[in-house]
Jmol script that loads the backbone (N, CA, C; Angstrom):
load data "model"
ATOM      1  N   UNK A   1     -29.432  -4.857  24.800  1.00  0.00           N
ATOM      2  CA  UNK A   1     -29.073  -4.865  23.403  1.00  0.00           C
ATOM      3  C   UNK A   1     -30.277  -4.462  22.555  1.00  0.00           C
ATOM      4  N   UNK A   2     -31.322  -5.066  23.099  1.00  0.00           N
ATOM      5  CA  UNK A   2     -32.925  -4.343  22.444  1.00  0.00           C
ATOM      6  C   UNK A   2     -33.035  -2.918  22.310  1.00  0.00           C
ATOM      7  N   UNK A   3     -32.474  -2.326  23.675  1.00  0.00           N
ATOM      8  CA  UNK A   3     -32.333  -0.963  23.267  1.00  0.00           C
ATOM      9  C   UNK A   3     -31.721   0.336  22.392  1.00  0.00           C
ATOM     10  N   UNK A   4     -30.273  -0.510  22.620  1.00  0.00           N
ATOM     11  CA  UNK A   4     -29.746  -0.448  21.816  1.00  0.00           C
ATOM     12  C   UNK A   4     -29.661  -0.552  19.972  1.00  0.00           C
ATOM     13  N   UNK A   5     -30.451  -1.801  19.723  1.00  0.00           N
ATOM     14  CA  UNK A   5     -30.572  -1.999  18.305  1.00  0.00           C
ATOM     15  C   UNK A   5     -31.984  -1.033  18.093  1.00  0.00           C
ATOM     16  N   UNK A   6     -32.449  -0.941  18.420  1.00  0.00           N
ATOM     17  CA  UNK A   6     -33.572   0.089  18.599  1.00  0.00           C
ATOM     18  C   UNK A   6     -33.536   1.478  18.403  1.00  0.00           C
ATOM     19  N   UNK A   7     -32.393   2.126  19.142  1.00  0.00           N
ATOM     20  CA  UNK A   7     -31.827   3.088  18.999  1.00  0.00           C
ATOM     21  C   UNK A   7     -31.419   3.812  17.937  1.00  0.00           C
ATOM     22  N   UNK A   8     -30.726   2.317  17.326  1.00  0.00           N
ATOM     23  CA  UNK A   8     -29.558   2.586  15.708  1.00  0.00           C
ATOM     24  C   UNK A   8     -31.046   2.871  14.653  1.00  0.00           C
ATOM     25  N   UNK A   9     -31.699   1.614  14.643  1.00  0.00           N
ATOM     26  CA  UNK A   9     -32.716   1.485  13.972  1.00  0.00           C
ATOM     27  C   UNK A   9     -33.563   3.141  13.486  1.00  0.00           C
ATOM     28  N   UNK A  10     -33.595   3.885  14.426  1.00  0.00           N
ATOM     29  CA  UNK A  10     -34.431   4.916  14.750  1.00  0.00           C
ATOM     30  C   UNK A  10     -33.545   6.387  14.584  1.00  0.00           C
ATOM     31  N   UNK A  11     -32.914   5.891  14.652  1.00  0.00           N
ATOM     32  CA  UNK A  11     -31.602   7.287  14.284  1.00  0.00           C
ATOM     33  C   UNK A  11     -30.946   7.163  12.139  1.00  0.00           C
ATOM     34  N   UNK A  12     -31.184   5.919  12.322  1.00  0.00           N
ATOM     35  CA  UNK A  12     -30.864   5.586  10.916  1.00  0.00           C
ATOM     36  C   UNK A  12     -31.870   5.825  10.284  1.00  0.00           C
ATOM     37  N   UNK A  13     -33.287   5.513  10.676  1.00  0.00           N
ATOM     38  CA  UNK A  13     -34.270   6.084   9.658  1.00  0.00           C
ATOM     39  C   UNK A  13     -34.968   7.314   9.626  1.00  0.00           C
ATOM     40  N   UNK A  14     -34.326   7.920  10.568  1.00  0.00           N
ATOM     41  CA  UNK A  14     -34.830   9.548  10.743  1.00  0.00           C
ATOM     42  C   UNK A  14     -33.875  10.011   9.413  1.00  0.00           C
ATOM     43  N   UNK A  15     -32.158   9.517   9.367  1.00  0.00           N
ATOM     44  CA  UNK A  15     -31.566   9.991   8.850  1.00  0.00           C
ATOM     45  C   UNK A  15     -32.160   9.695   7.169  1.00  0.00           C
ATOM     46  N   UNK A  16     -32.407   8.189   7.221  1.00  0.00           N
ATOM     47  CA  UNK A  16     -32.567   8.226   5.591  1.00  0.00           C
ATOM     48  C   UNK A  16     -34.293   9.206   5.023  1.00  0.00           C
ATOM     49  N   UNK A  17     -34.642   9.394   5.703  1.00  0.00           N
ATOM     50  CA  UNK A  17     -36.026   9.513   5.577  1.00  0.00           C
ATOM     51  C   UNK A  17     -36.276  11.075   5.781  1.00  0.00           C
ATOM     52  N   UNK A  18     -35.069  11.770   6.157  1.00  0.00           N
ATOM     53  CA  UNK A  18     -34.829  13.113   6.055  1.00  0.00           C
ATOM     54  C   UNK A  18     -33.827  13.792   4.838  1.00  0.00           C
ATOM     55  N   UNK A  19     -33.478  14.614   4.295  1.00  0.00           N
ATOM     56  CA  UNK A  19     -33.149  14.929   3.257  1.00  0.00           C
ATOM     57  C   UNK A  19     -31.496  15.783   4.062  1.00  0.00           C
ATOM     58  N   UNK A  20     -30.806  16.145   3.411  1.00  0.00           N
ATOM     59  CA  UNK A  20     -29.551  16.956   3.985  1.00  0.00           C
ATOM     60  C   UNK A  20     -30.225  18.613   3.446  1.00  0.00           C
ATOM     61  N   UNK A  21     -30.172  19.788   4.463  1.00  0.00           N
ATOM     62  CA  UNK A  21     -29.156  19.175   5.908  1.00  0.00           C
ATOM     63  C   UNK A  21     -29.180  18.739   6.630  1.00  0.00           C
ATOM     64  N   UNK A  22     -31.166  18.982   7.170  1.00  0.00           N
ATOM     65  CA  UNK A  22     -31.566  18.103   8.235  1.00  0.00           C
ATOM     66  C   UNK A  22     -30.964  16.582   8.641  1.00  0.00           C
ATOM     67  N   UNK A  23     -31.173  15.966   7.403  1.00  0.00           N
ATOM     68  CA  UNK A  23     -30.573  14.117   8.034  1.00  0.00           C
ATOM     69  C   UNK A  23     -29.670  14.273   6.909  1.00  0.00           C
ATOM     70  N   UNK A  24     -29.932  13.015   6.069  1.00  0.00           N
ATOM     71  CA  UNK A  24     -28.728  12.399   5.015  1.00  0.00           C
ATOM     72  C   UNK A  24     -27.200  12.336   6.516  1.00  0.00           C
ATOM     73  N   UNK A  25     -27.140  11.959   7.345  1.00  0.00           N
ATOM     74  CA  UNK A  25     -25.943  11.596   7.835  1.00  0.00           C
ATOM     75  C   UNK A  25     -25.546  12.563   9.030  1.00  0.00           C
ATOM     76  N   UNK A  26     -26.819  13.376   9.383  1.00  0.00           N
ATOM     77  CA  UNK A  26     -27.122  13.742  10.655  1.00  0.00           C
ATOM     78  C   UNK A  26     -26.640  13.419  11.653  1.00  0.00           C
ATOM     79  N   UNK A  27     -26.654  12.037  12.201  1.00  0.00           N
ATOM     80  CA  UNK A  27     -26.640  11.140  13.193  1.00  0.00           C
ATOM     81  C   UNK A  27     -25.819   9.997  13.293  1.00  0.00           C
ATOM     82  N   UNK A  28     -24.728  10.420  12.108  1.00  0.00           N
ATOM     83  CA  UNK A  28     -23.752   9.371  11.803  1.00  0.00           C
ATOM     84  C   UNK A  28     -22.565   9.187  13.190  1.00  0.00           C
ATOM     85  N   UNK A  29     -22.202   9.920  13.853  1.00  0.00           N
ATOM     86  CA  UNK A  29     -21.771  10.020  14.763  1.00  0.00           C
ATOM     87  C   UNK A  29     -22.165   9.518  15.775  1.00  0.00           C
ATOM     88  N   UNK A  30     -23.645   9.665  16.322  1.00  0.00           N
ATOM     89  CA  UNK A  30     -24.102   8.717  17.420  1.00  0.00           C
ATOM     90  C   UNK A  30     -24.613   7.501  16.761  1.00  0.00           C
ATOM     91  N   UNK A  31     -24.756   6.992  15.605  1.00  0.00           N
ATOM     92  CA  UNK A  31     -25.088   5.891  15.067  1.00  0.00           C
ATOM     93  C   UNK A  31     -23.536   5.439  15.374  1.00  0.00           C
ATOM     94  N   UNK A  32     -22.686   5.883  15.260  1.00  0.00           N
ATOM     95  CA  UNK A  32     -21.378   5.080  14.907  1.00  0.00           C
ATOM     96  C   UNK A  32     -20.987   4.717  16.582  1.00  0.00           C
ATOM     97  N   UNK A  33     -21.270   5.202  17.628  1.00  0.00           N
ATOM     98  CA  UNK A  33     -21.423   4.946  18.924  1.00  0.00           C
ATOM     99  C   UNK A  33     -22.300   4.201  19.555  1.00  0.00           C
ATOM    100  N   UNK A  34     -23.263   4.001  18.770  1.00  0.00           N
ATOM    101  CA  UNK A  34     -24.272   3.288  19.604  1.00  0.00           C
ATOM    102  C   UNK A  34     -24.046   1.334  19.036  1.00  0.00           C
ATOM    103  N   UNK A  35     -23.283   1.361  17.681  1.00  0.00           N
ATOM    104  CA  UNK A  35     -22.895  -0.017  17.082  1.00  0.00           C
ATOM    105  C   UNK A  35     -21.640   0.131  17.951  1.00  0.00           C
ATOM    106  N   UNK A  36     -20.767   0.833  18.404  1.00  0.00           N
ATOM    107  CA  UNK A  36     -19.464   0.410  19.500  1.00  0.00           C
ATOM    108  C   UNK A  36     -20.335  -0.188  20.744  1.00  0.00           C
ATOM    109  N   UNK A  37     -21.274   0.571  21.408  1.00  0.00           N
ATOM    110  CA  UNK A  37     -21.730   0.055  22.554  1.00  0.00           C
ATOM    111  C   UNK A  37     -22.581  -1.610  22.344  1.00  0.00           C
ATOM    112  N   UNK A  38     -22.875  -1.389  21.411  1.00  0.00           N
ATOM    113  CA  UNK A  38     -23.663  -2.949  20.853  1.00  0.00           C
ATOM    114  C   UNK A  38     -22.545  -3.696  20.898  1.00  0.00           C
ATOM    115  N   UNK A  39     -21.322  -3.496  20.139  1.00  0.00           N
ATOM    116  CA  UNK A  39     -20.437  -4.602  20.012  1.00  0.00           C
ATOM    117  C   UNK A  39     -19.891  -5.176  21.576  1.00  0.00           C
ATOM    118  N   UNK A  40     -19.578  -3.992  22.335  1.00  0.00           N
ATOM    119  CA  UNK A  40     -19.398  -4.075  23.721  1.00  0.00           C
ATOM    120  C   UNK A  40     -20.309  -5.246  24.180  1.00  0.00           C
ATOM    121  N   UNK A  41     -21.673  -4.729  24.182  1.00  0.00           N
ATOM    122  CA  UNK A  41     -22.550  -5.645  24.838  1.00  0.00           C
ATOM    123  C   UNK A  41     -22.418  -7.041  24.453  1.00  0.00           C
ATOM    124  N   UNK A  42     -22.473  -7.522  23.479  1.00  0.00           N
ATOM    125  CA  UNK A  42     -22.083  -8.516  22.473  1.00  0.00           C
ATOM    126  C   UNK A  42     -20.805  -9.207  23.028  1.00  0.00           C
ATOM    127  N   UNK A  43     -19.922  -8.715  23.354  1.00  0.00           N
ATOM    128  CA  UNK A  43     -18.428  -8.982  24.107  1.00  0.00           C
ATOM    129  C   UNK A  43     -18.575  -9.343  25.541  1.00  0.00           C
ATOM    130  N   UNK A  44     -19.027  -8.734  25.858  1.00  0.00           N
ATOM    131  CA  UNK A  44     -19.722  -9.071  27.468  1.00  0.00           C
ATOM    132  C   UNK A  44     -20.779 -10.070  27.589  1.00  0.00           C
ATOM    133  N   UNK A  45     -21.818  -9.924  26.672  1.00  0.00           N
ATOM    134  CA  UNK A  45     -22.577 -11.571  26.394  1.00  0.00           C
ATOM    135  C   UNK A  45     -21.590 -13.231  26.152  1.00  0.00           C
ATOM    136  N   UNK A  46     -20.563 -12.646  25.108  1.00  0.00           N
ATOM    137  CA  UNK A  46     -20.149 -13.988  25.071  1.00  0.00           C
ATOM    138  C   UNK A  46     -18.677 -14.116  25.965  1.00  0.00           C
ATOM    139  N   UNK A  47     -18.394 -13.349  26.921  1.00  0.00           N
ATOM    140  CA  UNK A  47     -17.407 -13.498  27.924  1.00  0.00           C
ATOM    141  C   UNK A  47     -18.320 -14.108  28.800  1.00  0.00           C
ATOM    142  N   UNK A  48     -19.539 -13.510  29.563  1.00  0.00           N
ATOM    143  CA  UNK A  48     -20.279 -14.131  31.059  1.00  0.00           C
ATOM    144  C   UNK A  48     -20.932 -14.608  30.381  1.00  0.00           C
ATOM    145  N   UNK A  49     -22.070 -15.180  29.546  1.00  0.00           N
ATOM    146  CA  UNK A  49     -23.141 -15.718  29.688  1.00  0.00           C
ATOM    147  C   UNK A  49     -23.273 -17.458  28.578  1.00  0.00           C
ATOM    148  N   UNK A  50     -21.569 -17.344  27.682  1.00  0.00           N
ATOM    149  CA  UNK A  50     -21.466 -18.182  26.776  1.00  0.00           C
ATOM    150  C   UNK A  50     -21.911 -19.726  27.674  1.00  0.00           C
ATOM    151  N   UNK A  51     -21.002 -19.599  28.669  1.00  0.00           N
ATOM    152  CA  UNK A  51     -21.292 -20.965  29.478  1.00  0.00           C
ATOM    153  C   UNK A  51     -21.963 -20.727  30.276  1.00  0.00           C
ATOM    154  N   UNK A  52     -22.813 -22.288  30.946  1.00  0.00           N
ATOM    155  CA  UNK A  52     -24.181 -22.256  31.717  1.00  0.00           C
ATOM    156  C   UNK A  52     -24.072 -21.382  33.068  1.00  0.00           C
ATOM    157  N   UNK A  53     -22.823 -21.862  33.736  1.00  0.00           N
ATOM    158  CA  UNK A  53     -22.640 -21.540  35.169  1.00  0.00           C
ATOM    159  C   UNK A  53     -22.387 -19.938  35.032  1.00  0.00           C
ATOM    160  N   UNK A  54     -21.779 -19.541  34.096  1.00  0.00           N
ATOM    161  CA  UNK A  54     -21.608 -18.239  34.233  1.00  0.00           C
ATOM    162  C   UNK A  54     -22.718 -17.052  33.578  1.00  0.00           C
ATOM    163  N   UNK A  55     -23.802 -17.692  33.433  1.00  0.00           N
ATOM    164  CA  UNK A  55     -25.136 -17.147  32.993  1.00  0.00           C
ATOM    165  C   UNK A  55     -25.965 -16.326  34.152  1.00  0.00           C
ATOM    166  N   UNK A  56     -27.122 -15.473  34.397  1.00  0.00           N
ATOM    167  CA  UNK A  56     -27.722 -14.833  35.201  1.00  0.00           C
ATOM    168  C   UNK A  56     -28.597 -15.855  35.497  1.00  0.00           C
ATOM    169  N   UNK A  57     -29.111 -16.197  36.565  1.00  0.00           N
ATOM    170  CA  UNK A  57     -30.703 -17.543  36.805  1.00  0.00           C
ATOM    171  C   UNK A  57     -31.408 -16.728  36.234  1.00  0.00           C
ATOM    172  N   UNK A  58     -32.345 -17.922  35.532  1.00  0.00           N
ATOM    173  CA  UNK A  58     -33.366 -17.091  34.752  1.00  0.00           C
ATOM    174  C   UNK A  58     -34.720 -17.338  35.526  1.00  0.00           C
ATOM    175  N   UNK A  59     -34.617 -17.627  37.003  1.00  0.00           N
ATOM    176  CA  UNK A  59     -35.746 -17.011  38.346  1.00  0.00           C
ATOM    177  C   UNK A  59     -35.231 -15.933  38.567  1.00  0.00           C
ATOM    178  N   UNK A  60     -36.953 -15.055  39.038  1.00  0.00           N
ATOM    179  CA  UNK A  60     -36.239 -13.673  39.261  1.00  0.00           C
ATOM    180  C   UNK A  60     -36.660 -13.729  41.040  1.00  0.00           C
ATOM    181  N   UNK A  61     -35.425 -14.429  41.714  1.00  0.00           N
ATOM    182  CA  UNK A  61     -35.216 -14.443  43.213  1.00  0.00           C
ATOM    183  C   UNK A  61     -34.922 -12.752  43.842  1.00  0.00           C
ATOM    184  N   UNK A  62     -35.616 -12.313  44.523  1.00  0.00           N
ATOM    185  CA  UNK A  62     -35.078 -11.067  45.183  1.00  0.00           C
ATOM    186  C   UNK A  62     -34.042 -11.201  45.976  1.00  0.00           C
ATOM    187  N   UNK A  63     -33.429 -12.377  46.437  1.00  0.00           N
ATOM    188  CA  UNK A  63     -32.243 -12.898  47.422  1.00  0.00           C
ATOM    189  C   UNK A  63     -31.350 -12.602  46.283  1.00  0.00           C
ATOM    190  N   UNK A  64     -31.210 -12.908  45.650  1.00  0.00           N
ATOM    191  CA  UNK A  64     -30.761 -12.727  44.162  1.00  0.00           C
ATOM    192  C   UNK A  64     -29.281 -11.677  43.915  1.00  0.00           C
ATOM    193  N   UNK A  65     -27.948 -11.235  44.790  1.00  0.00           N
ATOM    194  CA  UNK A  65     -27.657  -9.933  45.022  1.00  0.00           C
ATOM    195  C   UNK A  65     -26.984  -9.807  43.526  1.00  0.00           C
ATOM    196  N   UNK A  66     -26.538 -10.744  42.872  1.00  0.00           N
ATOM    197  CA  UNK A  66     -25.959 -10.723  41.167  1.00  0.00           C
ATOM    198  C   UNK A  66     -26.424 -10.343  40.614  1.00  0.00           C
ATOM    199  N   UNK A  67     -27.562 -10.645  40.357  1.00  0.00           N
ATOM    200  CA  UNK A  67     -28.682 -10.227  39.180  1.00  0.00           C
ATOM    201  C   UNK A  67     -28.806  -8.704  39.835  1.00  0.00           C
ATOM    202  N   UNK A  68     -29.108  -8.185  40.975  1.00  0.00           N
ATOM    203  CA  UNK A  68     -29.718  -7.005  41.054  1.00  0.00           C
ATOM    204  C   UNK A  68     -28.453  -5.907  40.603  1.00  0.00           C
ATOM    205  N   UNK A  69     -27.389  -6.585  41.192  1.00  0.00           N
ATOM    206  CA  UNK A  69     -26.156  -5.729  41.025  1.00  0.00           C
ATOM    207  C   UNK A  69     -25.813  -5.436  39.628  1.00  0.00           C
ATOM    208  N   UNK A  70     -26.065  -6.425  38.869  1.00  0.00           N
ATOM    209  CA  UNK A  70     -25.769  -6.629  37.107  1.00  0.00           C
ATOM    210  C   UNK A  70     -26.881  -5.646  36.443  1.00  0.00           C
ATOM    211  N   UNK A  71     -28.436  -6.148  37.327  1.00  0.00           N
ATOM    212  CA  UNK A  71     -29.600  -5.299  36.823  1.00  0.00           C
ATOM    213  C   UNK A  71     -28.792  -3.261  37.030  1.00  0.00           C
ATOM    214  N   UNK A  72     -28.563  -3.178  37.564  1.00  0.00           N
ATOM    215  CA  UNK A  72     -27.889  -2.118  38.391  1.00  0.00           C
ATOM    216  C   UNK A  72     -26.752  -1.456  37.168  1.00  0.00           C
ATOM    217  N   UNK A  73     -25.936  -2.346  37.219  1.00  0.00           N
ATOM    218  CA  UNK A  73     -25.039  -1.531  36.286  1.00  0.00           C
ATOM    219  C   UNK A  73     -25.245  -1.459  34.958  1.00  0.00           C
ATOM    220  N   UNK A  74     -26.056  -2.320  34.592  1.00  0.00           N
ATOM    221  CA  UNK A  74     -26.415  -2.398  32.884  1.00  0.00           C
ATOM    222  C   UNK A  74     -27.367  -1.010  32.745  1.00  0.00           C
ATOM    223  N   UNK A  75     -28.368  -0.493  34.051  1.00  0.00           N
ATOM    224  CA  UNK A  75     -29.166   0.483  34.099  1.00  0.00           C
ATOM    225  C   UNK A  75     -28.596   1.875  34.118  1.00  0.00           C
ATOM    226  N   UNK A  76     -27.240   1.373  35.051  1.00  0.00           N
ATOM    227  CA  UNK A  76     -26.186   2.737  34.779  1.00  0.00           C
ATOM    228  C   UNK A  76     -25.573   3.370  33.612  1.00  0.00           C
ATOM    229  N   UNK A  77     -24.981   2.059  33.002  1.00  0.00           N
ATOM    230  CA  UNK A  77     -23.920   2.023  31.955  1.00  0.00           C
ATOM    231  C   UNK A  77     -25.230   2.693  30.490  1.00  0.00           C
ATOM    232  N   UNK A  78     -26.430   2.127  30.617  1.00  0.00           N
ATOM    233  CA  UNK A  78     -27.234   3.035  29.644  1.00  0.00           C
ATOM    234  C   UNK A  78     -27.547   4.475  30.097  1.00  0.00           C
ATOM    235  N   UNK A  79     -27.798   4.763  31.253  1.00  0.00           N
ATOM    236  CA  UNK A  79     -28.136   6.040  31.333  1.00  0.00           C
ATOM    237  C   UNK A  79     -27.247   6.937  30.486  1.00  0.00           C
ATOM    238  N   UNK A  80     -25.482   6.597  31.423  1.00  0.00           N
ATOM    239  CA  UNK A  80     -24.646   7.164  30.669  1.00  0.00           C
ATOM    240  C   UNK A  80     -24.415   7.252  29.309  1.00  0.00           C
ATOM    241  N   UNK A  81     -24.097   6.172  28.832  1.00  0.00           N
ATOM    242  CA  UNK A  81     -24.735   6.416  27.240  1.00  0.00           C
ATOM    243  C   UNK A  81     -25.821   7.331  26.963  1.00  0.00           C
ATOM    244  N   UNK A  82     -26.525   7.550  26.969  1.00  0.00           N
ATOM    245  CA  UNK A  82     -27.913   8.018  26.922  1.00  0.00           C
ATOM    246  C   UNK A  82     -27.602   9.501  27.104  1.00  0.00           C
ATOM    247  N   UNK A  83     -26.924   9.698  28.210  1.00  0.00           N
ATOM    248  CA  UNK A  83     -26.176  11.314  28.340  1.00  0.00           C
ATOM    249  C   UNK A  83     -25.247  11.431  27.521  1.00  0.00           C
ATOM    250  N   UNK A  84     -24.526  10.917  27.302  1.00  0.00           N
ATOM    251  CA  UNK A  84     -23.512  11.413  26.042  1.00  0.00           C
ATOM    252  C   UNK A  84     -23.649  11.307  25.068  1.00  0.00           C
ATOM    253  N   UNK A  85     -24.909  10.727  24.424  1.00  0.00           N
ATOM    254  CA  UNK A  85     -25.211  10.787  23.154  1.00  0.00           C
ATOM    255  C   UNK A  85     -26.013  12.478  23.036  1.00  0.00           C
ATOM    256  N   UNK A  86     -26.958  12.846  24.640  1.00  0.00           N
ATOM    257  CA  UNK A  86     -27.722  13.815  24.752  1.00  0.00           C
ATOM    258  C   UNK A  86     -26.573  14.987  24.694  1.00  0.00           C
ATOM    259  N   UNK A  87     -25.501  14.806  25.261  1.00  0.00           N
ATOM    260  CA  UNK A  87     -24.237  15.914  25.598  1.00  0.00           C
ATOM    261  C   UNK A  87     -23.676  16.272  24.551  1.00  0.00           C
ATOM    262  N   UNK A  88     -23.786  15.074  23.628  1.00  0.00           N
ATOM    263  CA  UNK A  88     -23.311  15.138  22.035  1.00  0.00           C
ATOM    264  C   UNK A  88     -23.812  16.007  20.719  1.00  0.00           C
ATOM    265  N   UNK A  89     -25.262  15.776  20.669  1.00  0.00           N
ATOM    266  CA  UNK A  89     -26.084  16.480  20.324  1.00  0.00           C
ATOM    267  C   UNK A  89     -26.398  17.654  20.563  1.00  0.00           C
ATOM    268  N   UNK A  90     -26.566  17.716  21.372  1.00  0.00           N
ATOM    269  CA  UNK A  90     -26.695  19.850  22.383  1.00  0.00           C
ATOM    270  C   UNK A  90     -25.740  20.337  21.398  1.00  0.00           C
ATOM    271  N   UNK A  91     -24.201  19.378  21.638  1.00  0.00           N
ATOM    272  CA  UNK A  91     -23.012  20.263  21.132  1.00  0.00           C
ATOM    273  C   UNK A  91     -22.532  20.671  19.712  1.00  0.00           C
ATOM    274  N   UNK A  92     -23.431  20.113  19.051  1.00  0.00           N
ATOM    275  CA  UNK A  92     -23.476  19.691  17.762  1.00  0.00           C
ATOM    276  C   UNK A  92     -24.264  21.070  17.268  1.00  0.00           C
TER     277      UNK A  92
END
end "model"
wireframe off; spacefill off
backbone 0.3
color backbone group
């Protein structure tokens, strides 16, 4: 989600801090995708992690196969993002 809010943060102030055509609303499109993927994340935080048992251990055990598998897809699920915001842009 750090990355994410990070993301918006940095796309939003290129935009305000640039004039049209360059920015003024440049990036409104992947800004408006990257607050869907936040809300996602946000949805998925308070589905698994609201209650204790269904939280990640917060030891980082290498026996561990949840966490690596979770580490795993959260690493995926951004890449992809990350390409379609890049696939987006090119096309633009």
């Amino acid at each position: 989600m750090w990355v994410l809010s990070r993301m918006i943060r940095s796309h939003q102030g290129w935009d305000w801090s640039n004039p049209p055509p360059r920015g003024g609303g440049r990036h409104a499109e992947e800004i408006d995708n990257l607050w869907r993927a936040y809300a996602n994340c946000q949805r998925l935080y308070e589905r698994r992690c609201r209650e204790p048992q269904n939280c990640p251990p917060t030891s980082n055990n290498a026996g561990d196969s949840n966490a690596s598998r979770d580490a795993a897809a959260a690493t995926t699920a951004l890449g992809i993002l990350l390409t379609i915001i890049t696939l987006g842009a090119a096309g633009s």
